[in-house]
C-alpha positions as CSV (number, residue, x, y, z in Angstrom):
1,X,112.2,126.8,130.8
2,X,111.0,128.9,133.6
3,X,108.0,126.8,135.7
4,X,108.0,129.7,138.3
5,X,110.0,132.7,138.9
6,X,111.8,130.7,141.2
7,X,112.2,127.3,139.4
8,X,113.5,126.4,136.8
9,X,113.1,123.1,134.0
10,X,116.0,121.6,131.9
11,X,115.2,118.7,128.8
12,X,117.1,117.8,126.6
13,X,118.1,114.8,124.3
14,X,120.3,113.5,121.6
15,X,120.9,110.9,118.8
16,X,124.1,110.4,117.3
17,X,125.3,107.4,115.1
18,X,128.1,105.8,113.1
19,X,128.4,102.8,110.8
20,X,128.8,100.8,114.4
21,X,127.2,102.9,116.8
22,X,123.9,104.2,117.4
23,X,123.8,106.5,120.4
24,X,120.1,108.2,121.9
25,X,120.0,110.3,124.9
26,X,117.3,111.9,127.0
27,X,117.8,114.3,130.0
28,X,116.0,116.4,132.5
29,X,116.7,118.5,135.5
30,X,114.8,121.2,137.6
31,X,116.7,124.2,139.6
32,X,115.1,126.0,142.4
33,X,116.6,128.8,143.7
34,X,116.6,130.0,147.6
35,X,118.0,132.8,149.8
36,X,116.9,135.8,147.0
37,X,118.4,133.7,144.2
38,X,121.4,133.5,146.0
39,X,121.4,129.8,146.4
40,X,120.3,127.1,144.1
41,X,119.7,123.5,144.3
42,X,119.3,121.6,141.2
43,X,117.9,118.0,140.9
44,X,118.8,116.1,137.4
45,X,118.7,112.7,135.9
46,X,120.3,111.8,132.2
47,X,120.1,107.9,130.9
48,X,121.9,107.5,127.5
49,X,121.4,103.9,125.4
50,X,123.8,102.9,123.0
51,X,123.9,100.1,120.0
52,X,127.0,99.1,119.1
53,X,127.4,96.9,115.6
54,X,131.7,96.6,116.1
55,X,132.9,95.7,112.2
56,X,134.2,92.0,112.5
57,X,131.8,91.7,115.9
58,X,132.6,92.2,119.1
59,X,135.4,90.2,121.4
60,X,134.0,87.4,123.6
61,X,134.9,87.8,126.8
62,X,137.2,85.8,128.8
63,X,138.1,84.1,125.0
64,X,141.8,83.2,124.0
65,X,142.8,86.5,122.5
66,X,144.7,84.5,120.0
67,X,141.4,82.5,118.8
68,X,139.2,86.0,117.8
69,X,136.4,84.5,118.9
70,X,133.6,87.2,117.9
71,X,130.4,88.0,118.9
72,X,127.4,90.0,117.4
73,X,125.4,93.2,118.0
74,X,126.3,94.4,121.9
75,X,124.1,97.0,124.0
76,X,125.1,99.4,126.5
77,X,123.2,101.8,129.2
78,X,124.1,104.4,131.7
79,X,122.4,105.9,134.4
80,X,123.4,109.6,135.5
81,X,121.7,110.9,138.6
82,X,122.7,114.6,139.8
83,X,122.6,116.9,142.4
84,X,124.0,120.1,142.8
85,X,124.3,123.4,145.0
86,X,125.4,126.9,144.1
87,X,126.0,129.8,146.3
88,X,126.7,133.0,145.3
89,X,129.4,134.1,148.2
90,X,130.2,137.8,147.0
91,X,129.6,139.5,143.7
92,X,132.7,137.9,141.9
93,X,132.6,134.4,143.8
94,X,130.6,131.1,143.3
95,X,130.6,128.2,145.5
96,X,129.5,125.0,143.5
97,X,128.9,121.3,145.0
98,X,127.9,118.6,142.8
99,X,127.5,115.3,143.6
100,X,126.9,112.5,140.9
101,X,125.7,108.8,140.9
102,X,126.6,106.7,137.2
103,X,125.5,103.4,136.7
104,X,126.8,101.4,133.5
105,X,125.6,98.4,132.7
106,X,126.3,96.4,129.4
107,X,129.2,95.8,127.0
């Protein structure tokens, strides 16, 4: 969605599921373009959540394979920080750089 002629805003999210997995995502990000709309920078952020329900429970960790020990419900979250830079070099030629930051943290 357009904010300015020059700037531009991105959202966006999901849901997803499964018998053992429940899945919700939200994103956003916001473009502004430079140099006659020859160059743009673009800022975004995306942080998915997940619920996972395994069938039979989930492996303990650092358990004795052998034993099966199980565990219950597990949770798991990600962080997604973007950045990213476009030039347009000559009429059939982009030049893209994108640099991205993930953070996981759960099972």
């Amino acid at each position: 969605m357009p904010l300015s002629r020059l700037t531009h805003l991105s959202l966006g999210g999901k849901v997803s599921g499964e018998d053992d997995f429940i899945s919700a995502t939200v994103s956003a990000s916001i473009a502004q373009d430079f140099n006659e709309k020859n160059t743009t920078l673009l800022l975004g952020i995306n942080n998915e959540f997940d619920s996972l329900r395994p069938i039979g429970g989930a492996p303990v960790p650092n358990s004795d394979y052998g034993t099966f020990d199980k565990d219950g419900n597990k949770s798991k979250e990600r962080r997604r920080r973007a950045l990213g830079l476009t030039q347009v070099m000559t009429r059939h030629w982009l030049s893209e750089l994108n640099l991205s930051w993930d953070r996981f943290h759960g099972y």
